[in-house]
N, C-alpha and C positions, 0 to 999 in steps of 0.2 A: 143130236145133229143128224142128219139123213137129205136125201132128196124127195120135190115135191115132182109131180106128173109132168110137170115143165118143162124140168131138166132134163135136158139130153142124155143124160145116163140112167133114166129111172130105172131102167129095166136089167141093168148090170148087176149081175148076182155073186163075182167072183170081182179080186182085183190083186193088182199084185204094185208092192212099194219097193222102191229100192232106193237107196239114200250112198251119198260119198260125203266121206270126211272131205272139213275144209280148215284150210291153217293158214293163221292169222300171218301178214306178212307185216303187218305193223302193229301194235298197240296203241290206238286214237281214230284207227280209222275204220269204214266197216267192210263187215265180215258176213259171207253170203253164204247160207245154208240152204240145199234144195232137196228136196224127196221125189221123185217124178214115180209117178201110178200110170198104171197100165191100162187099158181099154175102159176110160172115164172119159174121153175124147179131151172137151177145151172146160169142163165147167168140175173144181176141184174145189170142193169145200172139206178146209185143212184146219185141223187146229195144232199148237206148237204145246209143249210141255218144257219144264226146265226144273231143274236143284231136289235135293233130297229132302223131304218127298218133293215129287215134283207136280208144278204148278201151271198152271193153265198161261201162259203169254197172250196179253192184250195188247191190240198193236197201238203204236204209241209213238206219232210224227217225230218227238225227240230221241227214242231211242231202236222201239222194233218197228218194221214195216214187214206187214204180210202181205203177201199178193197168193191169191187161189188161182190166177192166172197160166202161173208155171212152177207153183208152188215152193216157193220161197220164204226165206226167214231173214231179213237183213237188220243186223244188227250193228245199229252204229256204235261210232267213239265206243269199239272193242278195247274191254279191260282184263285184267288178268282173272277177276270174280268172273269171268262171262265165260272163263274158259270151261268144257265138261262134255257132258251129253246131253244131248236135245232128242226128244221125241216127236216123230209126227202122226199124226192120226187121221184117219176119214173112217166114216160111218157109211154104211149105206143101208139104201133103205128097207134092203129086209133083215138088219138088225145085225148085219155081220159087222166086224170092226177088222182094220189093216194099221198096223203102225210099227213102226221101226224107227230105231236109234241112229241118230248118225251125229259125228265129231266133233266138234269145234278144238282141235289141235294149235299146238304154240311150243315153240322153244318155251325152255324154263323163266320164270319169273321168280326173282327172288327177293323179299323184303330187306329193305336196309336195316343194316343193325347200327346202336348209336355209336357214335366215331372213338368213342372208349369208355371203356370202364375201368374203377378203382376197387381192389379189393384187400382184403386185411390175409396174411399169411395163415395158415393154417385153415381161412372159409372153404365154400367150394364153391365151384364156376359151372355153371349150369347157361348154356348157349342153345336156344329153339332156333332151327332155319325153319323160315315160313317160305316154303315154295310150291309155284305153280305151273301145272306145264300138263301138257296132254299130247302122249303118252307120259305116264309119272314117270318125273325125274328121277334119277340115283342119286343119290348125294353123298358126294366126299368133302373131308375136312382135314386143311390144312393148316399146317403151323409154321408162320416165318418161309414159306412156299414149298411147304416137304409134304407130302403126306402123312398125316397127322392118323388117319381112321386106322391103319392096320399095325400101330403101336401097341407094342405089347407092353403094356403100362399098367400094375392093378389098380392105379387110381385113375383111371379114365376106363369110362362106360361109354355105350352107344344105345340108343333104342329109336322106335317109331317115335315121330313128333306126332301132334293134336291130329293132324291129317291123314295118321299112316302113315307117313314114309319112312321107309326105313332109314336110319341111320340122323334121320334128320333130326334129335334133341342127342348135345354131346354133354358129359360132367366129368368134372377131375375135381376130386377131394383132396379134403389137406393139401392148398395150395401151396408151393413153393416158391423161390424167387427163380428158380429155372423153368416156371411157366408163364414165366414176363414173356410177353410176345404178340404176332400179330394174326388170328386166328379167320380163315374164309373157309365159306359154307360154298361147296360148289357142286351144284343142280348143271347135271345133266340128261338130256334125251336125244333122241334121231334129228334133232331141229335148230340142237347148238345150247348151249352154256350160258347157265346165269350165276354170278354167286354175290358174295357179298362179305365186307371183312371191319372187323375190329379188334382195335387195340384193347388186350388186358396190360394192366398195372398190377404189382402184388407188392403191398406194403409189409413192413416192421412190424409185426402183430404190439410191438410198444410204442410206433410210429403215435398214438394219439398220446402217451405216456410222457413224451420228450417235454412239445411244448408247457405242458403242468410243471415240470419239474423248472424248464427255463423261469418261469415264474414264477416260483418257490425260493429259486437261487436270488433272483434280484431282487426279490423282498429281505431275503434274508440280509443280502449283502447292504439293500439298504439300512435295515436293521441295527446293521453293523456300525455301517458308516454315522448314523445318528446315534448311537451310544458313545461310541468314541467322540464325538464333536461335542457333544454334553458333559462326557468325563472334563473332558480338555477343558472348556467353557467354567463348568464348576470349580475344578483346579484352579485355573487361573482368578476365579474369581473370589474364591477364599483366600489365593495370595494377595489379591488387592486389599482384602480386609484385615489382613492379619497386620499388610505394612500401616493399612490406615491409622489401623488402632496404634500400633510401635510408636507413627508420627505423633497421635494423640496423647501419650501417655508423655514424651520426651516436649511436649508446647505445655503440658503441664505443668512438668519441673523446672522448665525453664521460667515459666510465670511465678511460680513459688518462688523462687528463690531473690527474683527482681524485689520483690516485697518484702523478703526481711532486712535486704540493704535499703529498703526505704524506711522501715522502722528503725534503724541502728543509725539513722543520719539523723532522725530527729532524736 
């Protein structure tokens, strides 16, 4: 990139950039970045950079507009990924280069964690805050609204989460049931406070054990209750046979004997 004979600045052989942070005052709307260069008069041809490494911005009516005009970066429906540093560059044309960093600042943003989670007693509790904010957020962590980070506790550790930040991934080992509670991530910087909270649960490490055994018991007990109904059943039903036969043996005698007074008559 450079200037042709045409441009009003061919002949500029020095230049000088200066760039100000700019902070988002909403999240949806846009956010204007400018770099103004010195003794280039009205004709600025600008390119933008962005993210690690960084990438050349093409402008793009949905999201970025550049203008060489007054050198600007306007970046709509500003998200919390869009938050960092932005480079601007010009070239000129005897082959020097000028570019400088400038801001895209925000209060903290902080991802929601899910509204609870269930854990078994004795696991461990491992909680990543993903936050975003430019200047980087501090992050503390609270429990049930105490402060939670400067507990002296050997089973809870603090370290950098995926991003760097410090403090931002917390763990407590061999959970207890006094770590039942309600645990916030809270990111802050010069711009104001984001955080974000979830409920832990700490089960009965034999909490999956119970239900097996309630099942066990009513099979048993049914168990139970059908052998005794069949005891009972069989019982009774050999006494029906034992009177049957009694009746049978006694319709016997009695038939026998009708017949020998019928022989003694004739």
């Amino acid at each position: 990139m450079g200037f042709t004979k045409g441009d009003p600045s061919y002949n500029i052989a020095e230049a000088s950039v200066t760039a100000n942070r700019t902070v988002v005052e909403k999240f949806g709307s846009t956010s204007v970045l400018q770099c103004e260069v010195d003794n280039l008069g009205s004709y600025l041809p600008m390119e933008w950079h962005f993210g690690e490494p960084p990438e050349l911005i093409v402008a793009d009516p949905e999201k970025y507009i550049i203008s060489n005009e007054n050198g600007t970066l306007a970046i709509k429906k500003t998200m919390p990924e869009d938050i960092g540093e932005y480079t601007c560059s010009i070239k000129l044309n005897n082959g020097k280069s000028f570019n400088q960093t400038v801001s895209l600042e925000s209060k903290p943003w902080v991802a929601h964690f899910e509204k609870s989670k269930n854990l078994v007693e004795d696991d461990p509790l491992v909680l990543e805050c993903e936050a975003v904010g430019s200047p980087t957020p501090e992050i503390t962590w609270l429990k049930d609204g105490i402060n939670f980070t400067e507990a002296s506790n050997p089973r809870v550790s603090f370290k950098a989460n995926k991003d760097g930040i410090m403090n931002g991934s917390m763990r407590i080992d061999n959970l207890n049931f006094d770590d039942r509670g309600e645990y916030t991530c809270v990111a802050t910087n010069e711009y104001g406070v984001g955080n974000s909270t979830i409920l832990v649960r700490v089960k009965d490490k034999l909490a999956a054990l119970w239900p097996f055994l309630g099942i066990c018991a009513e099979v048993a007990i049914l168990v139970i209750i059908i052998f005794v109904y069949e005891h009972r059943r069989s019982k009774k039903l050999d006494e029906m046979d034992a009177r049957e036969e009694a009746e049978h043996m006694t319709n016997s005698h009695a038939h026998k004997g009708g017949a020998d007074e019928v022989r003694q008559r004739k």
